[in-house]
Backbone as CSV, one residue per row, in Angstrom:
resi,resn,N_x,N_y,N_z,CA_x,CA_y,CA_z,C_x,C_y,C_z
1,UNK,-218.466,87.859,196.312,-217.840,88.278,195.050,-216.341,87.984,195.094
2,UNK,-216.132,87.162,194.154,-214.917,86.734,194.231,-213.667,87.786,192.824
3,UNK,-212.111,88.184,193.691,-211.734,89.165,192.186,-210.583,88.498,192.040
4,UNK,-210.686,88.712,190.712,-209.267,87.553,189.633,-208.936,89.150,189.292
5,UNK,-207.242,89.307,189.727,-206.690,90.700,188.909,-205.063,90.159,188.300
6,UNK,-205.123,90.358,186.976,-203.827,90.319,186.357,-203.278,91.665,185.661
7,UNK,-202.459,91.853,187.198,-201.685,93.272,186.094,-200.153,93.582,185.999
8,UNK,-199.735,94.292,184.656,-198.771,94.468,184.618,-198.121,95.954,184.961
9,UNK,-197.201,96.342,184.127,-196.698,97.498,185.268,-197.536,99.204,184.117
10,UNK,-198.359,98.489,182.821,-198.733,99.362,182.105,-200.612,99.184,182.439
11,UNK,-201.596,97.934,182.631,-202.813,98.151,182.867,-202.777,97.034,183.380
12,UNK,-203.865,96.948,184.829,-204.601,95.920,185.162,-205.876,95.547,184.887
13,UNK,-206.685,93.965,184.826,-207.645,93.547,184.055,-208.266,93.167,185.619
14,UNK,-209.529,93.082,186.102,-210.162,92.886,187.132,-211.429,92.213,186.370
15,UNK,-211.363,90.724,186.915,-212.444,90.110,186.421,-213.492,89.774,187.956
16,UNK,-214.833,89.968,187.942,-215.197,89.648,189.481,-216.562,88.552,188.751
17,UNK,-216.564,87.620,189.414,-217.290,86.329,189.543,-217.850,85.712,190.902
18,UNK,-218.711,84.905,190.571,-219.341,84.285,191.899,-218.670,83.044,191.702
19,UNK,-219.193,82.071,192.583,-218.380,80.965,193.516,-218.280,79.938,192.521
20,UNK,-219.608,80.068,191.251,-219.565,79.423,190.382,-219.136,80.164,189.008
21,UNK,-218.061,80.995,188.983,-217.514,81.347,187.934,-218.122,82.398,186.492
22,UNK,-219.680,82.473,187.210,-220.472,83.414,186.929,-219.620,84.801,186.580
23,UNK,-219.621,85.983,185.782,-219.188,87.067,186.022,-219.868,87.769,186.495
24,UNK,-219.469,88.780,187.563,-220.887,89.680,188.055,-220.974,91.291,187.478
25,UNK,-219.855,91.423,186.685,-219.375,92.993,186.829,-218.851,92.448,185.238
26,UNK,-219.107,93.956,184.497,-218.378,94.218,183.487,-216.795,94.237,183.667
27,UNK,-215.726,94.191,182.467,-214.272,93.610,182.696,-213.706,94.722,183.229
28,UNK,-213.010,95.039,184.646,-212.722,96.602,185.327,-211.138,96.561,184.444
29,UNK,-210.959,97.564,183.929,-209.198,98.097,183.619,-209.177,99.212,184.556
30,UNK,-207.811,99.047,185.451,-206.900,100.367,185.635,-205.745,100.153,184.970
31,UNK,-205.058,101.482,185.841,-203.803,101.435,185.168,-202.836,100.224,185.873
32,UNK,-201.857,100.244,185.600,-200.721,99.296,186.070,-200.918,99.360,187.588
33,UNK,-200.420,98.361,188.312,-200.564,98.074,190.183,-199.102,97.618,190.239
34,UNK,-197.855,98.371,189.785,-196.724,97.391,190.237,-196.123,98.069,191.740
35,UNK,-195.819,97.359,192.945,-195.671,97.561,193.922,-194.175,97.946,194.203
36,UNK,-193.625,97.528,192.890,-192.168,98.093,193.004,-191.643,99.204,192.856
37,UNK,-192.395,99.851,191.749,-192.829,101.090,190.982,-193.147,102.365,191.769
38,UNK,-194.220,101.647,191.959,-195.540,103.034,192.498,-195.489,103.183,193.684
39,UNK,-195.544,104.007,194.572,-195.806,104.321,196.077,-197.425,103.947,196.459
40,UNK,-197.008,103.719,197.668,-198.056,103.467,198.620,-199.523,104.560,197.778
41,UNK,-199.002,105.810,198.395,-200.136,106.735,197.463,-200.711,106.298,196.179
42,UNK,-199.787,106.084,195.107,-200.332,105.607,193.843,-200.950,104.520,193.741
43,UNK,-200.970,103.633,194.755,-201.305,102.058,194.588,-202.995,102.693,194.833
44,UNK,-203.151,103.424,195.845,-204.350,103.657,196.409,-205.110,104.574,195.568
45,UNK,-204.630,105.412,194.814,-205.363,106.411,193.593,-205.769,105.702,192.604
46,UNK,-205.007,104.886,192.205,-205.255,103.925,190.838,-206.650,103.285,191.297
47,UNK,-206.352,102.150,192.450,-207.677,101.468,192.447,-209.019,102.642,192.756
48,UNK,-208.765,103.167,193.818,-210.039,104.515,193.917,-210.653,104.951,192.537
49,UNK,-209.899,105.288,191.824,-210.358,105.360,190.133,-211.355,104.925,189.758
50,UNK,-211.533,103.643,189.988,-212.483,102.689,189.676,-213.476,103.116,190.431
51,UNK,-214.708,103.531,190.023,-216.006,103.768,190.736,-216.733,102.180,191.085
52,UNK,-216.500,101.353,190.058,-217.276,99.978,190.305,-216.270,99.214,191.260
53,UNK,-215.345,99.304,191.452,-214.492,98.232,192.448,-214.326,99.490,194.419
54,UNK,-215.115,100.494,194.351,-215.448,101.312,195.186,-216.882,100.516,195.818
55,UNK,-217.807,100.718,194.686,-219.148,100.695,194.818,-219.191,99.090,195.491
56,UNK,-218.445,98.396,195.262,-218.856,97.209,195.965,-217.658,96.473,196.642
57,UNK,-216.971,97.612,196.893,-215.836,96.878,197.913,-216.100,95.842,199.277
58,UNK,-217.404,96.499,200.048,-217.699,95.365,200.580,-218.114,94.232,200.332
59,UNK,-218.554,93.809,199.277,-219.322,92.545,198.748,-217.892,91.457,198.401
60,UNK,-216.494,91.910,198.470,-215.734,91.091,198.011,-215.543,90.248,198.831
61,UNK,-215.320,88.867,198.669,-214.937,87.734,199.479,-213.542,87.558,199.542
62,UNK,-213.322,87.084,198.265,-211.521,86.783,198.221,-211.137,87.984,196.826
63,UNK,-209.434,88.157,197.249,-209.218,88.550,195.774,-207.816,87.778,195.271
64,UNK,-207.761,87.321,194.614,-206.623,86.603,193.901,-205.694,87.570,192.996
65,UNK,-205.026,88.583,193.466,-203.390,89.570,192.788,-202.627,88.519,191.890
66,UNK,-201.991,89.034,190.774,-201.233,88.336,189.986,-200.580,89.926,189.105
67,UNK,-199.205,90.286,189.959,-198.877,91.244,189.209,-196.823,91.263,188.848
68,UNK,-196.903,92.507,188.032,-195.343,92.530,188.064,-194.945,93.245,189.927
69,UNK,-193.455,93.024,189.825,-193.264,93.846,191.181,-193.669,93.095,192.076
70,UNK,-194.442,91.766,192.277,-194.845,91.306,193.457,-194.105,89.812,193.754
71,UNK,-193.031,89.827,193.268,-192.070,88.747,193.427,-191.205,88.967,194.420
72,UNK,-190.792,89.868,195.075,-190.408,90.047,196.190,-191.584,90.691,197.961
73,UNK,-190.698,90.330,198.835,-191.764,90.506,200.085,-192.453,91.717,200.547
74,UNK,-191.177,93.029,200.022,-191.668,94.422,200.458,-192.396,94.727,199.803
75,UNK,-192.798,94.647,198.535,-193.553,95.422,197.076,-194.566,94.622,197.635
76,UNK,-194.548,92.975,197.840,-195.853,92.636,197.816,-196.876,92.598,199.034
77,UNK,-196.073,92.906,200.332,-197.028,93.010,201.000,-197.466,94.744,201.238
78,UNK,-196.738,95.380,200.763,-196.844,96.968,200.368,-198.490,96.876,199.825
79,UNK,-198.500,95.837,199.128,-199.838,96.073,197.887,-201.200,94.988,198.745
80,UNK,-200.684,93.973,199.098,-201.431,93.316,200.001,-202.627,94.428,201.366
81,UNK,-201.630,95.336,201.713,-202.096,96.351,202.546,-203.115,97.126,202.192
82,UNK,-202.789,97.519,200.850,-203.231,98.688,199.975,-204.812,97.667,199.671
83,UNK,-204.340,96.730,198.998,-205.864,95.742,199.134,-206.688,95.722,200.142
84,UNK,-206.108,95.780,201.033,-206.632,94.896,202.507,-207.453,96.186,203.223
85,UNK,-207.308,97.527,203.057,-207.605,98.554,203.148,-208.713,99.188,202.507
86,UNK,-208.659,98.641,201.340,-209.868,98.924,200.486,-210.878,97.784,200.372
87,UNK,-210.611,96.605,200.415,-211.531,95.364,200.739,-211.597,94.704,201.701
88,UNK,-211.949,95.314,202.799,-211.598,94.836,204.251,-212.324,93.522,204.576
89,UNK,-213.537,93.007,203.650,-213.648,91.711,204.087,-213.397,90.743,203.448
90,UNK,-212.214,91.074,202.370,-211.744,90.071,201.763,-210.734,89.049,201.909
91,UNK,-210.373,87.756,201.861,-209.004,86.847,201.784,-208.452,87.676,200.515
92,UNK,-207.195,87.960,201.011,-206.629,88.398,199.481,-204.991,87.509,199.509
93,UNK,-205.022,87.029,198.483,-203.762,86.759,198.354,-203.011,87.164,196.958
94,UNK,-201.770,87.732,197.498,-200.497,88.848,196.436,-199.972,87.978,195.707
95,UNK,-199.966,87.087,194.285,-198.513,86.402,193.730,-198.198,87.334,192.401
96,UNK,-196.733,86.789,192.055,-196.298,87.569,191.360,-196.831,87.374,190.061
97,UNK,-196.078,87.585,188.903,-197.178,87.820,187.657,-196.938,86.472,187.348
98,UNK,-195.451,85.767,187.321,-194.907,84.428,187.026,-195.798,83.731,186.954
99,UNK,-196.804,83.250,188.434,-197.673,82.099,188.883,-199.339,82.774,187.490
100,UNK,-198.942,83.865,187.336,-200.284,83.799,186.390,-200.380,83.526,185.392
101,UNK,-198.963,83.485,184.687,-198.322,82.787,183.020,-198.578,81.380,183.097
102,UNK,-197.936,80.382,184.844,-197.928,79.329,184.798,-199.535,79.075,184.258
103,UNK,-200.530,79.476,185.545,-201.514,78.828,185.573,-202.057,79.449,184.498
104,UNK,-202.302,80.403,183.735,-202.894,80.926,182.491,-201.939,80.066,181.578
105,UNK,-200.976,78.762,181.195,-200.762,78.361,180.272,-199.955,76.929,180.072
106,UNK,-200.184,76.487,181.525,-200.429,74.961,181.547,-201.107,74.322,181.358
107,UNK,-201.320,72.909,180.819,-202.542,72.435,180.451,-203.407,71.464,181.492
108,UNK,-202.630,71.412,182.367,-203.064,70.970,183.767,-202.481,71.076,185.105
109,UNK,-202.781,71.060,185.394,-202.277,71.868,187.691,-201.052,71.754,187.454
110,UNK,-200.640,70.125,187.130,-199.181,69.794,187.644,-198.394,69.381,186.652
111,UNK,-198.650,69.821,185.532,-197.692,70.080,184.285,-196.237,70.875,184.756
112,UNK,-194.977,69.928,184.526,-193.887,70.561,184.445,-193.450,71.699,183.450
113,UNK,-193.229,72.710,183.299,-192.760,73.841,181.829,-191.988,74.874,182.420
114,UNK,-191.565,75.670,181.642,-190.574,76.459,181.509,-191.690,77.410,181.056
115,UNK,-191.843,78.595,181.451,-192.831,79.337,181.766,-192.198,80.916,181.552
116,UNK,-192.700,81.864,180.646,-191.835,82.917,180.201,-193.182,83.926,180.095
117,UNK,-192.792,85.249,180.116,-193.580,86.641,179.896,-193.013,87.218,179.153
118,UNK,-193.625,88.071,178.126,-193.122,88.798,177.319,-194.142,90.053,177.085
119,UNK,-194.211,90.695,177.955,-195.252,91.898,177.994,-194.302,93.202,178.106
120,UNK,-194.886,94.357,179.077,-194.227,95.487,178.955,-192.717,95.066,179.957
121,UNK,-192.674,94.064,180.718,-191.228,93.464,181.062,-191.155,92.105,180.609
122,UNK,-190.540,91.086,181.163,-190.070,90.131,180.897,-189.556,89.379,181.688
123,UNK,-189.637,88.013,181.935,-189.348,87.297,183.140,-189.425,85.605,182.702
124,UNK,-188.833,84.634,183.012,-188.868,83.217,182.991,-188.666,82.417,184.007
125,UNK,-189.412,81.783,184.284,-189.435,80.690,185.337,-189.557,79.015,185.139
126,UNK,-189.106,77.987,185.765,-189.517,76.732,185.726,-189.993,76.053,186.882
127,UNK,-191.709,75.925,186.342,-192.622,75.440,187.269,-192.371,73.924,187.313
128,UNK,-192.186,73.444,188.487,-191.892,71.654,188.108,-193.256,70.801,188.484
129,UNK,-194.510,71.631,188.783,-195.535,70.917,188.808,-196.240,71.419,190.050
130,UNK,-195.531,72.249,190.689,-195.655,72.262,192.330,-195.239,73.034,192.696
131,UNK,-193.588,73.812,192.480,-193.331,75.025,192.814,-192.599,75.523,191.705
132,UNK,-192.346,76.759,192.072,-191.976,78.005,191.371,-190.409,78.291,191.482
133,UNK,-189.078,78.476,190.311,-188.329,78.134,190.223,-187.227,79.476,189.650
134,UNK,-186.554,80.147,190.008,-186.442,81.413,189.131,-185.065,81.587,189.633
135,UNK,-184.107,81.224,188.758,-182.574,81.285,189.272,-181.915,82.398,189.190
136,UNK,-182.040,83.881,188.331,-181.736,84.821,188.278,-182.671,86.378,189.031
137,UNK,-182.499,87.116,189.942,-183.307,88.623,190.285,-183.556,89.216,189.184
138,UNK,-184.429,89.540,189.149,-184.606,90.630,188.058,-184.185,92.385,188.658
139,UNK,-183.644,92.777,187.692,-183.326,94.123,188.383,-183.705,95.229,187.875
140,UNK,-184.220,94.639,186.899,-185.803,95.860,186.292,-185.191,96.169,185.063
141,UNK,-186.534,97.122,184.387,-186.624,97.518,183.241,-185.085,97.999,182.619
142,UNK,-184.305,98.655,183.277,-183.124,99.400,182.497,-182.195,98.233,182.856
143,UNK,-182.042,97.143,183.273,-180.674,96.598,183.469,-181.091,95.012,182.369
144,UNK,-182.561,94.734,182.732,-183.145,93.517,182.198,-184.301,93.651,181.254
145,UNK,-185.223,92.977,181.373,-186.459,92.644,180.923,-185.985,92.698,179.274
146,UNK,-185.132,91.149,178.658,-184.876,91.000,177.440,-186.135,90.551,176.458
147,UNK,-186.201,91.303,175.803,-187.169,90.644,174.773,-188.742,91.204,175.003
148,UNK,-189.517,92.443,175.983,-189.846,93.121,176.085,-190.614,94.255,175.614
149,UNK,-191.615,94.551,175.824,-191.806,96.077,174.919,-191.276,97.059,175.466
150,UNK,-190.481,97.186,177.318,-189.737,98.409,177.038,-188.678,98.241,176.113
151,UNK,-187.883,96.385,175.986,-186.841,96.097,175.451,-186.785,96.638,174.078
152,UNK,-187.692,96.812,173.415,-188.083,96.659,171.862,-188.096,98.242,171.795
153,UNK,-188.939,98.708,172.648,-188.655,100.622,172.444,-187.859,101.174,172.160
154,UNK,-186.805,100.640,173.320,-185.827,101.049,173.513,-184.813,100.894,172.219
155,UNK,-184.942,100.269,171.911,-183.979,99.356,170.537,-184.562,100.421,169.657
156,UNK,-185.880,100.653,169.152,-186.435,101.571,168.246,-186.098,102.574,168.344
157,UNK,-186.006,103.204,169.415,-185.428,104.833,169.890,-184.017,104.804,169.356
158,UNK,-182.827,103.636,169.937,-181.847,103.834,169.439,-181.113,103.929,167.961
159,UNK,-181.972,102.759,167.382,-181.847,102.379,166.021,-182.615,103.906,165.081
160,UNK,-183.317,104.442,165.819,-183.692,105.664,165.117,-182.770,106.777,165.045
161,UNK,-182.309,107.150,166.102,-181.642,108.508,166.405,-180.017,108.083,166.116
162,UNK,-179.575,106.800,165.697,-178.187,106.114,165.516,-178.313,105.678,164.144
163,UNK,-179.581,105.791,163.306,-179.687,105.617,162.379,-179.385,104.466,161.208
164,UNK,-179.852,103.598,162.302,-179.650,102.049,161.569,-181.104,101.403,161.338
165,UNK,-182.109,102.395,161.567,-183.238,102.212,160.726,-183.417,102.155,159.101
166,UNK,-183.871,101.416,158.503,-183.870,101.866,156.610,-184.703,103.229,157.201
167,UNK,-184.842,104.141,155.576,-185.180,105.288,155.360,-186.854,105.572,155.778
168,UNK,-187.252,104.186,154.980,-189.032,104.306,154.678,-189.286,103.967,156.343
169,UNK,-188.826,102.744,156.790,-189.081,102.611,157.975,-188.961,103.862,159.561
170,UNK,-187.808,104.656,159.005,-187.232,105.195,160.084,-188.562,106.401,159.702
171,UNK,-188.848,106.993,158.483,-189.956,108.101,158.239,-191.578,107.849,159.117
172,UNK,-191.588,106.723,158.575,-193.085,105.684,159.447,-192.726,106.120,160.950
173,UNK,-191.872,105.613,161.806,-191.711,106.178,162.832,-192.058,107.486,163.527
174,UNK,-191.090,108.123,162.684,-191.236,110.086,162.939,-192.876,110.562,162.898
175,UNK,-193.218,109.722,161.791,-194.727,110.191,161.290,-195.608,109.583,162.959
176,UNK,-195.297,108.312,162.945,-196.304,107.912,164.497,-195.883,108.239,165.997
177,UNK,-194.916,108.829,165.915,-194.135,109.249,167.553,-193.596,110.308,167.444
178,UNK,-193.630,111.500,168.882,-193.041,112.699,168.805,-191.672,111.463,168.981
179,UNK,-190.501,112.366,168.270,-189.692,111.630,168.260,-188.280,113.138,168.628
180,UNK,-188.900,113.912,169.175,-188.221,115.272,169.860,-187.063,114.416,170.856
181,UNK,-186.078,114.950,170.870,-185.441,114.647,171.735,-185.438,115.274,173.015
182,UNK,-186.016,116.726,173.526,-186.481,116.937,174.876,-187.717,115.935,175.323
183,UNK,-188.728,115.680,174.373,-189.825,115.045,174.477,-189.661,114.056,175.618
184,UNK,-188.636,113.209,174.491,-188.217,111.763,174.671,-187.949,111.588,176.491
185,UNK,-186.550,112.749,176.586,-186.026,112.895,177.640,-186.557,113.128,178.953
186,UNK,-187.723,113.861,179.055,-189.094,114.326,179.717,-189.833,113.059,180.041
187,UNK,-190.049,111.738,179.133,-190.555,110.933,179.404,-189.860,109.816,180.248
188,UNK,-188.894,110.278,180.079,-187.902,108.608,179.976,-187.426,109.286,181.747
189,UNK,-186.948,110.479,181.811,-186.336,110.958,183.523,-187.329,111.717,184.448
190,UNK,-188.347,112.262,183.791,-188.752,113.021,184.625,-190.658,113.022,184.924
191,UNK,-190.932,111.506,184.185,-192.663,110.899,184.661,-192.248,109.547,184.976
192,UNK,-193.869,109.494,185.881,-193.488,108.046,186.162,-193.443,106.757,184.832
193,UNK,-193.527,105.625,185.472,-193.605,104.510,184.401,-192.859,104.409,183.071
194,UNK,-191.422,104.848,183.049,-190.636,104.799,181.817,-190.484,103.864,181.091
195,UNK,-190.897,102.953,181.784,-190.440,101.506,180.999,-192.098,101.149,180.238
196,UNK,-193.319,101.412,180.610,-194.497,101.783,180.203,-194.278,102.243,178.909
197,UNK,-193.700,103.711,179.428,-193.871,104.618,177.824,-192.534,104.103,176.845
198,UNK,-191.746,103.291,177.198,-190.658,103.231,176.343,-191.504,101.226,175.493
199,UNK,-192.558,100.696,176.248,-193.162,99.618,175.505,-194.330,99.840,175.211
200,UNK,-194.600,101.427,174.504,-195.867,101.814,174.059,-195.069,101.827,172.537
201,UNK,-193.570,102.139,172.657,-193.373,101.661,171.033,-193.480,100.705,170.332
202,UNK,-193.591,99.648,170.997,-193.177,98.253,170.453,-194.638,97.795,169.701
203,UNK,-195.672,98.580,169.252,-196.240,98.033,169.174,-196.208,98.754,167.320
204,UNK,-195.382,99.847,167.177,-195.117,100.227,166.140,-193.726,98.889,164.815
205,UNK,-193.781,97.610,165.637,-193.325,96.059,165.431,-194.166,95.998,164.660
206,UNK,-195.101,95.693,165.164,-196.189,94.474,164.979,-197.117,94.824,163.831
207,UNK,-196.984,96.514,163.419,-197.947,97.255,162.571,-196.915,97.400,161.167
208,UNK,-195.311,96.354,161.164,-194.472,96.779,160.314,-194.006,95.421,159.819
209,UNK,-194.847,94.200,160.397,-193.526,92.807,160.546,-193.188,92.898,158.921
210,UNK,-193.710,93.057,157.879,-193.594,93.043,156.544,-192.102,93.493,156.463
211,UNK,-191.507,94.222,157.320,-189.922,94.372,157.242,-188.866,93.358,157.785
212,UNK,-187.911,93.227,156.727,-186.780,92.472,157.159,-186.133,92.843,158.365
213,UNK,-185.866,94.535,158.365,-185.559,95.402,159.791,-186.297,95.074,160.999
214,UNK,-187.790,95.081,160.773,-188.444,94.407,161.728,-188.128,92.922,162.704
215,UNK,-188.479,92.390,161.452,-188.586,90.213,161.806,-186.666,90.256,162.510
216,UNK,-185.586,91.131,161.889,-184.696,90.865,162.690,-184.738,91.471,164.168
217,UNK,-184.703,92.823,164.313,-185.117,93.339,165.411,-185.271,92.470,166.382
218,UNK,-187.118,91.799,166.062,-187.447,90.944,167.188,-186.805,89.772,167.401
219,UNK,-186.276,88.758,166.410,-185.443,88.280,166.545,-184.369,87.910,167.524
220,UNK,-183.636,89.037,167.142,-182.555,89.707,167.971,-182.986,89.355,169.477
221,UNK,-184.002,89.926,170.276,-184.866,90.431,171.146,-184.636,88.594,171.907
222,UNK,-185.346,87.690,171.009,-185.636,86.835,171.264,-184.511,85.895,171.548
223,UNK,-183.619,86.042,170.977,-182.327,85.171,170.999,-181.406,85.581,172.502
224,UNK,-181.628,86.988,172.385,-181.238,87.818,173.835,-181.762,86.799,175.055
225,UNK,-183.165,86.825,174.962,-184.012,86.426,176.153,-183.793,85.225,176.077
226,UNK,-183.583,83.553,175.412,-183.225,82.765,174.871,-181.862,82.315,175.903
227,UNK,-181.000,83.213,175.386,-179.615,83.021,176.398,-179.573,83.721,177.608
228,UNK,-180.456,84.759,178.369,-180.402,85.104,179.570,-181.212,84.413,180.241
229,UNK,-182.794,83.844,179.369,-183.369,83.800,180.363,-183.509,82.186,180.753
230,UNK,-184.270,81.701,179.221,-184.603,80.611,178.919,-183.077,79.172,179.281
231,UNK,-182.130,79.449,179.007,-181.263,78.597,179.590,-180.451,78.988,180.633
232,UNK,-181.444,79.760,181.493,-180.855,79.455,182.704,-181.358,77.725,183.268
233,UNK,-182.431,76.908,182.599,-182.745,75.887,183.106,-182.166,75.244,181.467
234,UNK,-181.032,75.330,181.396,-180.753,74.275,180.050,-180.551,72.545,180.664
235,UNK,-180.850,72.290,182.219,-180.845,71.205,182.803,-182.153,70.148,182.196
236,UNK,-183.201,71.489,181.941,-184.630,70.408,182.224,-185.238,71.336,180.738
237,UNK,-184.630,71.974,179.971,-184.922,72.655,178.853,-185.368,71.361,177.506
238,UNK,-184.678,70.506,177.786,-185.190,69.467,176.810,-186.338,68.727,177.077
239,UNK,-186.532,68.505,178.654,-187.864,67.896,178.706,-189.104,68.417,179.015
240,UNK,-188.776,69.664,178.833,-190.129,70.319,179.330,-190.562,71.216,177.953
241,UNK,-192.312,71.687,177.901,-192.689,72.676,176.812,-192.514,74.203,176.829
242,UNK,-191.795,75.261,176.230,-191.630,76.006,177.134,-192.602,77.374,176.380
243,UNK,-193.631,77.552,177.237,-194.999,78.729,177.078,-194.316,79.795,177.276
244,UNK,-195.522,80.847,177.041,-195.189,82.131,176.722,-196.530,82.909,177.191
245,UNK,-196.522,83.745,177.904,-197.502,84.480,178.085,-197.175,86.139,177.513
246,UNK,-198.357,87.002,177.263,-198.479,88.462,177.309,-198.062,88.880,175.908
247,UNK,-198.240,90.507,175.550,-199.243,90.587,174.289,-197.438,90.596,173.328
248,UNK,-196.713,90.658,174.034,-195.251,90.565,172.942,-194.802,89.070,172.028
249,UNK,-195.213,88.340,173.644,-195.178,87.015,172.971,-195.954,86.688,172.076
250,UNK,-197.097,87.333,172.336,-198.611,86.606,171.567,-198.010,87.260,170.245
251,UNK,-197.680,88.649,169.876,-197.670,88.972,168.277,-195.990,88.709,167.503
252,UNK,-195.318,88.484,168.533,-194.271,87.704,168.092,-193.741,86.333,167.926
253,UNK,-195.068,85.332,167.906,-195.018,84.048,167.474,-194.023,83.477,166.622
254,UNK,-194.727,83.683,165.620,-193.650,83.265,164.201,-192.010,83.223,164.862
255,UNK,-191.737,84.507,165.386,-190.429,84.707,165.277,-189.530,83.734,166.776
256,UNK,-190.528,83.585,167.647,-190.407,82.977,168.519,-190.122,81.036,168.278
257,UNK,-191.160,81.197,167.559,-191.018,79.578,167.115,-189.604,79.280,166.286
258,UNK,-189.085,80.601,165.087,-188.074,80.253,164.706,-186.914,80.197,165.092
259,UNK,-186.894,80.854,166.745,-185.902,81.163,167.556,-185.693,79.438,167.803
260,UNK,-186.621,79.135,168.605,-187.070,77.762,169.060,-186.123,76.888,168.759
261,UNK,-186.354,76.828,166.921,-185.654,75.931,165.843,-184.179,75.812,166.040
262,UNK,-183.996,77.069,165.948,-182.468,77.682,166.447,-181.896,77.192,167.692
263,UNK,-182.294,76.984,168.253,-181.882,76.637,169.542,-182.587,75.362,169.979
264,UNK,-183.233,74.611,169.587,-183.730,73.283,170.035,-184.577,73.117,171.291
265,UNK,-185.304,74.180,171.728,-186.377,74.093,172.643,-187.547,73.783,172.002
266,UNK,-188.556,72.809,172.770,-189.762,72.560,172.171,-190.943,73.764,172.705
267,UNK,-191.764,74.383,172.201,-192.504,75.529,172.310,-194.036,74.676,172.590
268,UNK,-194.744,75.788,173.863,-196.004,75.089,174.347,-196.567,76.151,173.674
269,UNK,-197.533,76.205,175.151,-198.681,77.189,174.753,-198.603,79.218,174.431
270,UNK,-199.003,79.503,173.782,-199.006,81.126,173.486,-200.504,81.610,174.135
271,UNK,-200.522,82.434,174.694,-201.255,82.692,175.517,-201.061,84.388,176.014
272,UNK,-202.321,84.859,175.291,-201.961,86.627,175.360,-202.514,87.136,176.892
273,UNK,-203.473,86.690,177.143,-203.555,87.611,178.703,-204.239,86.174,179.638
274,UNK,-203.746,85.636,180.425,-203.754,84.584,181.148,-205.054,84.754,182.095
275,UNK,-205.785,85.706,182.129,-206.633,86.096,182.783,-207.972,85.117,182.840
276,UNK,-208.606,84.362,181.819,-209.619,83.444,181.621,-209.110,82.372,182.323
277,UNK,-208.047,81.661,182.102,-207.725,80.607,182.641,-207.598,80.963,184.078
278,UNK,-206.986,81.808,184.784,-207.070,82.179,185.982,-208.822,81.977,186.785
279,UNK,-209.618,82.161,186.222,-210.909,82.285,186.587,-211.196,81.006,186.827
280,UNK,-211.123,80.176,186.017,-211.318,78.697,185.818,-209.996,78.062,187.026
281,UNK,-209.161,78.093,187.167,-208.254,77.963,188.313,-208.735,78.160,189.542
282,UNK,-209.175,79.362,189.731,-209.508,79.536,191.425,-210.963,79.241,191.391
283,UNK,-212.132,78.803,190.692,-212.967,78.376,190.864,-212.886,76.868,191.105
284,UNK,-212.199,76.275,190.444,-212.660,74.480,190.447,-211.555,74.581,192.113
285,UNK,-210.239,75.503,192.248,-209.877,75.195,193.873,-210.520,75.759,195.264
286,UNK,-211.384,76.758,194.233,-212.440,77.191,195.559,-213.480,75.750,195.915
287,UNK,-214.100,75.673,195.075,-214.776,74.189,194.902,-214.243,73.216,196.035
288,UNK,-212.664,73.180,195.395,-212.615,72.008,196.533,-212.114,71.612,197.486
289,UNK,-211.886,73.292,198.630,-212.052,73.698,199.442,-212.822,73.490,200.176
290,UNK,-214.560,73.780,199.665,-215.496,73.993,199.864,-216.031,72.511,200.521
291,UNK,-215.714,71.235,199.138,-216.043,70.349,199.592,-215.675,69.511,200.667
C-alpha cells in the first residue's frame, strides 16, 4: 500500500493506492501535519485519529509527505520520525508542500515554471526542471504568507473593526463571524493554529466577489505577493509559466490573471489541490524503478 499525503497547516488529504495506482481506501482527511507548528505530541494524535490509517499501518510500503513546515531539516525530520513510528515498514519520504504545487501543476517532469501556493499560507518557488529554487525564508504566518487566507483574514478583521468595510458588507460579516473582540483575541493568542482560524475567513471573499470592496481586497493581496514573492525571480519571470496551486488561488482566478496583465507575467496552470496529479507522479516513477 502505497500513501500520497498533501497537507497544509489547516487539513491533510491521504490518498492510499497500489503499485498500479488503484485506490485502496476511501479519501483519509485529518487535520493539518505542519511540523513547524505542532509538537511532536500533536503530530502523533492527529494521525492516531484516523482509525483507517491505524488499521493498516502495517500494510504500508512507501509514503510520499508533501506538507507546509517541511521546508526546513528540524520540522521535517521531526515528522519523518513521527511517520516512521507509526508505519514502521514503510520508505517514507518528507518534502515540503512547494515540490507538491510543482508536481501537481507542471505539465511534464521537466517543465521549467515559477511555481506559487496560495492556500491557508503562501509560498513561491522556481522549479528549473530539476531542482527547487526559493530565494527568500519564509518566517511564517504573522511576518509573511502574502496573498493567503490567513493574509485575507487578517485584512477582514482589520478592515472591519477600522472600519473601512462598506456598511452592507461590514453587516454580512458580523452576521457570519463572532466578531467579539475577546473572542477574536482567545483565538488569535491563546489556541493553537492562528493562522488556520484567521484563513477560515477568507472564505467569507469568495461568497461576496460581487463587491468592488471585495475584487479590490484580493487584488491588493495579489499585487502584495506579486512584488514579494513572484519577482523575486524577475530574471527568468518572462520565460517561464507561472502556476498556482491551493484553494485561494483556485477561487481567486479572475483576479489573479488581472494582476498578471498588470505586471506582464504569463499565467500557467490553476490547480486547487495537487493531490491527483501527485498519484500519477509517484506511480509512473515507482514503475520505473521497478523496471
Amino acid at each position: 500500500m502505497i500513501l500520497i499525503v498533501d497537507s497544509g497547516s489547516t487539513k491533510s488529504d491521504w490518498i492510499a493506492v497500489d503499485e498500479n495506482g488503484d485506490q485502496l481506501l476511501e479519501k483519509i482527511r485529518t487535520k493539518g501535519l505542519n511540523p513547524a507548528i505542532l509538537s511532536e505530541k500533536k503530530l502523533f494524535r492527529t494521525i492516531r485519529k484516523s482509525n483507517l490509517l491505524l488499521e493498516n499501518s502495517d500494510k504500508v510500503t512507501h509514503i510520499f509527505f508533501y506538507g507546509a513546515g517541511c521546508g526546513t531539516e528540524r520540522p521535517r525530520l521531526l515528522l519523518y520520525s513521527v511517520l516512521l513510528e507509526i508505519f514502521p515498514n514503510a520508505h517514507i519520504e518528507v518534502n515540503e508542500d512547494t515540490m507538491a504545487a510543482v508536481r501537481g501543476t507542471v505539465d511534464h517532469d521537466d517543465q521549467a515554471a515559477i511555481v506559487c501556493i496560495l492556500g491557508t499560507g503562501s509560498n513561491c518557488s522556481y522549479f528549473d526542471g530539476k531542482n527547487l529554487f526559493q530565494r527568500v525564508t519564509s518566517l511564517g504566518y504573522s511576518l509573511m504568507d502574502d496573498a493567503s487566507g490567513n493574509y485575507y483574514g487578517r485584512q477582514l478583521i482589520r478592515d472591519y473593526y477600522f472600519k473601512h468595510m462598506p456598511e452592507d458588507i461590514r453587516v454580512s460579516f458580523a452576521d457570519k463571524y463572532n466578531m467579539d473582540s475577546d473572542y477574536i483575541k482567545f483565538n488569535l493568542y491563546k489556541q493553537p493554529k492562528p493562522n488556520a482560524y484567521l484563513a477560515n475567513f477568507a472564505e467569507f471573499m469568495f461568497l461576496n466577489k460581487d463587491s468592488e470592496y471585495i475584487k479590490e481586497l484580493i487584488k491588493t493581496g495579489v499585487r502584495l505577493f506579486t512584488r514579494n514573492y513572484i519577482m523575486q525571480f524577475k530574471d527568468v519571470v518572462d520565460n517561464v509559466p507561472v502556476h498556482f496551486a491551493g484553494s485561494i488561488a483556485f477561487f481567486a482566478e479572475d483576479e489573479i490573471r488581472t494582476v498578471a496583465k498588470e505586471e506582464g507575467f504569463t499565467i500557467g496552470n490553476f490547480v486547487r489541490r495537487p493531490i491527483d496529479k501527485l498519484v500519477d507522479y509517484h506511480i509512473r516513477n515507482l514503475k520505473k524503478t521497478m523496471n
